[in-house]
C-alpha positions in Angstrom: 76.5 80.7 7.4 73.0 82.3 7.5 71.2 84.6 5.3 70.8 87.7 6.7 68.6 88.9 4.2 66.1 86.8 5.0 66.4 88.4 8.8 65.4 91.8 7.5 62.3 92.6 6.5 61.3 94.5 3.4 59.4 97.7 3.1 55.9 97.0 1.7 54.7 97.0 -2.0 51.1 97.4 -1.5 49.6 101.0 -0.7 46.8 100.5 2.4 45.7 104.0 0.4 45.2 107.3 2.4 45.5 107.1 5.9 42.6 108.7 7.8 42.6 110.5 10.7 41.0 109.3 14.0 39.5 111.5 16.9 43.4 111.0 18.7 45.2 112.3 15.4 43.1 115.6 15.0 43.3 116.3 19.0 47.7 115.9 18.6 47.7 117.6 15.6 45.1 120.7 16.9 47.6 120.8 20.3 50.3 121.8 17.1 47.9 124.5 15.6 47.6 125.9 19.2 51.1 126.9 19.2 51.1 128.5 16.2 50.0 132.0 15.3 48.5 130.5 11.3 47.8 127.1 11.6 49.7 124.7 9.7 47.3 123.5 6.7 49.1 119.9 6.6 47.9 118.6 9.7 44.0 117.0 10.0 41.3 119.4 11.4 38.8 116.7 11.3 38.3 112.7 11.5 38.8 111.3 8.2 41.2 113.9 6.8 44.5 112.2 5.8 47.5 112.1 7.9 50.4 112.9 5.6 54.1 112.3 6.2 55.7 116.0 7.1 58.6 117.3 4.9 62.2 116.9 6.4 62.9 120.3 8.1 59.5 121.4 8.8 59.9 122.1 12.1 61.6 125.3 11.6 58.8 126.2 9.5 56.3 125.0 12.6 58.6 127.2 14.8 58.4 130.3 12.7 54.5 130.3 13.3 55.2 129.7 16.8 53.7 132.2 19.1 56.4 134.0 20.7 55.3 133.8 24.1 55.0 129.9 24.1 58.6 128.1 24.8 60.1 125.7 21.6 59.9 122.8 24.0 56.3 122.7 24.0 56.3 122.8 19.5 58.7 120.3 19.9 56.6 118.4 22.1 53.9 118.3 20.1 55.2 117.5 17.1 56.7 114.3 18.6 53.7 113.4 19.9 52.3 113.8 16.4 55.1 112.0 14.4 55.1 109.2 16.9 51.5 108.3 16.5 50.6 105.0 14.7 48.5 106.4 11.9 51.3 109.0 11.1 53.7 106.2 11.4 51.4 104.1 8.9 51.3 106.9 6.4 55.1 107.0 6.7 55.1 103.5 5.3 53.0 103.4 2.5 55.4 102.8 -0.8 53.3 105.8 -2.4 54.0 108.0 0.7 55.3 111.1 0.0 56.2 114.0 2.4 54.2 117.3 2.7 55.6 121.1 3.4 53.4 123.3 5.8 50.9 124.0 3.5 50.3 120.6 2.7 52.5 120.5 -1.0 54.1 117.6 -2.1 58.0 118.4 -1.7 59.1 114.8 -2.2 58.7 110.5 -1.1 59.5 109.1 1.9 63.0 107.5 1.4 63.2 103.8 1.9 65.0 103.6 5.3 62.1 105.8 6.6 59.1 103.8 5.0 61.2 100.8 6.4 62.1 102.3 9.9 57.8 103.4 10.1 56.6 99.5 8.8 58.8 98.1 12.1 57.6 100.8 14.5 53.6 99.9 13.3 54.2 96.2 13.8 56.1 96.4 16.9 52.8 99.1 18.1 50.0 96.6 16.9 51.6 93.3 18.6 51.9 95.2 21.8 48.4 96.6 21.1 47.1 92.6 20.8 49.5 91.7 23.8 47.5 94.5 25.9 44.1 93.5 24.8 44.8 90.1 25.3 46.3 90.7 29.1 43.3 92.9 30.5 39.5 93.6 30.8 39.4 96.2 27.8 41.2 97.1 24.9 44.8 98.6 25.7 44.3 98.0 29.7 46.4 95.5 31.8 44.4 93.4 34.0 44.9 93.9 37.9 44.3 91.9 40.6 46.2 93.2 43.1 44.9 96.9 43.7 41.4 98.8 42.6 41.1 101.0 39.6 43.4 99.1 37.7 46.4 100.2 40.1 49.2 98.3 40.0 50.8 97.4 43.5 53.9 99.3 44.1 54.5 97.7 47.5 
C-alpha cells in the first residue's frame, strides 16, 4: 500500500511577497482596460505594480464596463489571457494571497484548492520554460535544424 499523501503536493507556507508586474502583464491587462468604457483599477498600469488575484465573479463586473459595441468573446478573451499568465498564476499561490474586486478591494483569500491548483500550473510553466531554454538558441525558442527562421519542417 502507498501513501498517497506523499504523492500530493502541498500548497506553500512561505509568501514570495507582492508579485510585480512585467512589461507582458501590463500589455494583457491594458488589452482588458481597452474593452472597457472605466478601466478596471485592479489590473497593473505599469511594470512593477502588483498582480493581484481577481475576486470570484468579477467578470460580470468586467462585462458591465464593457463597451457595448465590442462582442463578450473578446472580454472573455482577455481575461483568460490575463488569468492564465504566470505572474497572475504566482500571485494566486502565495498563502497570503487574497482576491481583489474591480476596484482593487480586498473581498476575501484565495481558497486552498486555488493556491494549490496555481503552485502546480507555475511549476509545470517554469520546467517547460527550462526545457525550452535548454532545447534552443535563446530563451523560450526551440532549436531548428531542419528549416530557416526557426521553421519547423512540416513535410
Amino acid at each position: 500500500m502507498t501513501d498517497s499523501s506523499a504523492q500530493t503536493p502541498k500548497p506553500w507556507t512561505k509568501s514570495q511577497g507582492t508579485i510585480a508586474a512585467n512589461v507582458n502583464d501590463v500589455r494583457k491587462a491594458a488589452a482588458i482596460n481597452e474593452l472597457l468604457g472605466k478601466p478596471a483599477d485592479v489590473l497593473p498600469s505599469g511594470e512593477g505594480d502588483p498582480v493581484v488575484p481577481l475576486a470570484i465573479g468579477i467578470f460580470e463586473a468586467l462585462r458591465t464596463r464593457l463597451n457595448p459595441d465590442l462582442p463578450i468573446i473578446q472580454l472573455r478573451r482577455a481575461v483568460s489571457a490575463y488569468a492564465r499568465s504566470k505572474n497572475y498564476l504566482l500571485a494566486s499561490a502565495q498563502p497570503d494571497a487574497m482576491r481583489h474586486d474591480i476596484d482593487g478591494k480586498p473581498v476575501g483569500p484565495v481558497s486552498p484548492e486555488d493556491r494549490l491548483a496555481a503552485q502546480l500550473r507555475v511549476t509545470e510553466i517554469r520546467q517547460q520554460r527550462r526545457r525550452w531554454s535548454g532545447a534552443g538558441s535563446g530563451p523560450g525558442r526551440l532549436k531548428s535544424t531542419t528549416a530557416p527562421f526557426g521553421l519547423m519542417n512540416l513535410a
